[in-house]
N, C-alpha and C positions, 0 to 999 in steps of 0.2 A: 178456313179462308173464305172470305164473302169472295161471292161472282155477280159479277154483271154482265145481263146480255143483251146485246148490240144488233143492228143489221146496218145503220147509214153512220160509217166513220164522218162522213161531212156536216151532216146535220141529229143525231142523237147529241141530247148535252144530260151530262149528270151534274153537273153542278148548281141544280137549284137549289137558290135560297129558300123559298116559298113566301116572296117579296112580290107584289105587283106592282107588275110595271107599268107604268105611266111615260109619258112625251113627256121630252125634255120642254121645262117652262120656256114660253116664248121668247122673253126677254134675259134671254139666259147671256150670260157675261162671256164669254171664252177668253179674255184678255183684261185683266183689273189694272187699272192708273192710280187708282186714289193711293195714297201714299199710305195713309193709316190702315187702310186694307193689305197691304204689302207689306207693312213692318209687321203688323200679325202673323202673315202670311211665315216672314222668315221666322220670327220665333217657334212656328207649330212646327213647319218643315226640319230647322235645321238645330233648333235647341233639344226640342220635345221630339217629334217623329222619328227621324235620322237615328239617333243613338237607341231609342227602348224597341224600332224595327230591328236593325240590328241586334241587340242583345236575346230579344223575343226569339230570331231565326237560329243563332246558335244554341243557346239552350234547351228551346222547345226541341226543335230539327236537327243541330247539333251539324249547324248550315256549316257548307266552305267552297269556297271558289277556285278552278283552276286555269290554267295556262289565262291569269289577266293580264299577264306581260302584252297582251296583244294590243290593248291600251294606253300603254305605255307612250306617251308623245302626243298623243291626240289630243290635236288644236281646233278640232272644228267640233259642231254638232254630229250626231249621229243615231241612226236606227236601231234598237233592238229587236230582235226577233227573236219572240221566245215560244216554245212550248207550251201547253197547258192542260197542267196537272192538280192545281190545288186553286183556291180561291186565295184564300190573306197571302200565302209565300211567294204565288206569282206574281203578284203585285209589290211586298214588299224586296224580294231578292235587286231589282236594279235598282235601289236605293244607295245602296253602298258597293256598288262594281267601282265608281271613281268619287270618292266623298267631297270633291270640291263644281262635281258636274249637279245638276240639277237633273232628277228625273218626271218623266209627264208621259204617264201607260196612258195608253189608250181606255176607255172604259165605256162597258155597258151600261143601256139606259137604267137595270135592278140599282146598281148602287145609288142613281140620283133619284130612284125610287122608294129610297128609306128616309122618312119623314125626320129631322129633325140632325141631321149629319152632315145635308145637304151641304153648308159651306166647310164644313172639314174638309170634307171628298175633295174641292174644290181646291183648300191651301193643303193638301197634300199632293196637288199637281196634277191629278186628275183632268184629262180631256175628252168628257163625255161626247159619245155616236150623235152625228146632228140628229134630228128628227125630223126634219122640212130643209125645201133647199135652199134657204135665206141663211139657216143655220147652218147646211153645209160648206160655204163661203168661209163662212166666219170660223169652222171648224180650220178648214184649209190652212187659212192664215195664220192662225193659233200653231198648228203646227210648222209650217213655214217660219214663222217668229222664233220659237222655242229652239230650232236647229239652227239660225243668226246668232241668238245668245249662246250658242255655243254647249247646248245639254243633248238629253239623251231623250229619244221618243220610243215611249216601248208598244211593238203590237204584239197581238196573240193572234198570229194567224188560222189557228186551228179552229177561233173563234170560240167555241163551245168546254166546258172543262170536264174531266174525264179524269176521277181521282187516283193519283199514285199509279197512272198509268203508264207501262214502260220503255213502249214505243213513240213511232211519230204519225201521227194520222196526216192524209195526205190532206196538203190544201191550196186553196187556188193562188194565180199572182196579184188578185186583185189588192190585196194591200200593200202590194209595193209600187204602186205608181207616185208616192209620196220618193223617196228616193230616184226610182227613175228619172224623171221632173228635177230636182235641184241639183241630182249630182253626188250627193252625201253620202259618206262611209256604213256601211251595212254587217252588223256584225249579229252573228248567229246565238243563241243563247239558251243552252240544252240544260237542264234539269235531267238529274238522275238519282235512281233509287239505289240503297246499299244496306245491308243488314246492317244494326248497330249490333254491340256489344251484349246489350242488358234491355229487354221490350222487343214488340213485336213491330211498333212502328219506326218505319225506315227514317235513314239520317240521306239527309237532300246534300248532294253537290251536282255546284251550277260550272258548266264549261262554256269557255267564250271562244269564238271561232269566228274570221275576217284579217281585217276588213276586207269585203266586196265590194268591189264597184262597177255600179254603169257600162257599157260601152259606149265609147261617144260614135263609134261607126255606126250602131244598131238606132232602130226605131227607138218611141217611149214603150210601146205595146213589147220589142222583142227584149228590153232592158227589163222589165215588171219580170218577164219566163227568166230571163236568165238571172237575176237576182235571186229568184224565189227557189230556182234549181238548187244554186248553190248553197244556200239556207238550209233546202230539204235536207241534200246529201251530206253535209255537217252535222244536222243534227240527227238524222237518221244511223252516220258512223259513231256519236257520242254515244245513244242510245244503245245502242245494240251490243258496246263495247264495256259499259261502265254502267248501266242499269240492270244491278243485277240480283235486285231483290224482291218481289213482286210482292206487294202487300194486298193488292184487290186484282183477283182473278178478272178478265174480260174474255167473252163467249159469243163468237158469231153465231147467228142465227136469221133464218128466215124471213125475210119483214112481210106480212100479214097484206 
């Protein structure tokens, strides 16, 4: 069994690509109008992406989803909160949670860092970290917009990826001021590991848990803790409950 060892749950990331990263371009678009860009758009996303993510996750992973009844009736936009454990599966898993919602994860500056993808990333729904605060603005509203049309915004609050890991590492509220702020339905989104039958690497199901909402009595700052609370402790009972196959040892240790 490979180990890896650790000292800062908050800031250690094992997921490098070995991509350098670079500032998101200046002129970076975070909402496209041109129409011809947008009918491309849906063919990548919803002819080509959508179905061979899908079929990728259950064959490769031998992916499947539980309790998505929670879903069920959901007329507005909404936040994902997910875990992170793998690079392509967390990104592709909220793809097909509800196939008629549109998903837009959040993403780091590496992937708008791989020369030559740059507008895939882009018409796969991809909403790259601003780099400047002109961008941050326009980040904003990108989001804000996406949750009007009525889709799903996925973050990874643990920020940093940490392969086939089985727990939940703790993490701040600062990525839930985007919900605090509108109001919007907050649903939890656990990845866990389980031996399969036949190989040594683990078969992925994802649990969905919500919605959360706001308090309208509380601050924006006491709505960020209290959202991100109840996140933790959903996903922390998924894990603990149904992740139960450790494929990569993890080892505290001392930080230097």
């Amino acid at each position: 069994m490979k180990i890896i060892y650790y000292s800062d749950e908050l800031n250690d990331d094992f997921g490098d690509l070995g991509i350098k990263v670079r500032p998101l371009r200046k002129k970076y678009k975070y909402v496209h109008t041109n129409i011809v860009w947008r009918f491309i758009q849906f063919i990548v996303y919803r002819i080509i992406a959508q179905p061979l993510v899908t079929l990728y996750m259950k064959f490769v992973f031998l992916h499947s989803y539980r309790n998505r009844k929670v879903l069920k009736g959901l007329k507005s936009g909404a936040y994902i909160y997910s875990n992170h454990t793998n690079n392509l599966p967390d990104v592709f898993i909220p793809y097909a949670l509800v196939w008629h919602k549109k998903n837009y994860p959040i993403a780091g500056p590496a992937l708008m860092s791989i020369k030559g993808i740059n507008s895939l990333v882009e018409m796969l729904g991809a909403i790259p970290l601003a780099s400047d605060f002109h961008q941050m603005g326009e980040m904003r509203k990108c989001i804000f917009l996406r949750i009007k049309q009525k889709a799903f915004v996925t973050i990874y609050p643990e920020a940093h990826v940490w392969p086939y890991y089985t727990k939940i590492r703790p993490f701040r509220e600062n990525s839930f001021h985007f919900p605090a702020e509108d109001g919007s339905p907050v649903f939890a989104l656990t990845n866990c590991y389980k031996k399969r039958l036949l190989g040594k690497r683990p078969r992925i199901v994802t649990y969905i848990d919500g919605p959360f909402y706001p308090d309208k009595n509380l601050s924006r700052k006491e709505n960020m803790k209290l959202l991100r609370n109840k996140c933790y402790e959903a996903m922390c009972r998924r894990a603990e409950q149904s992740s139960t196959y450790e494929y990569i040892h993890y080892e505290k240790v001392e930080k230097n």
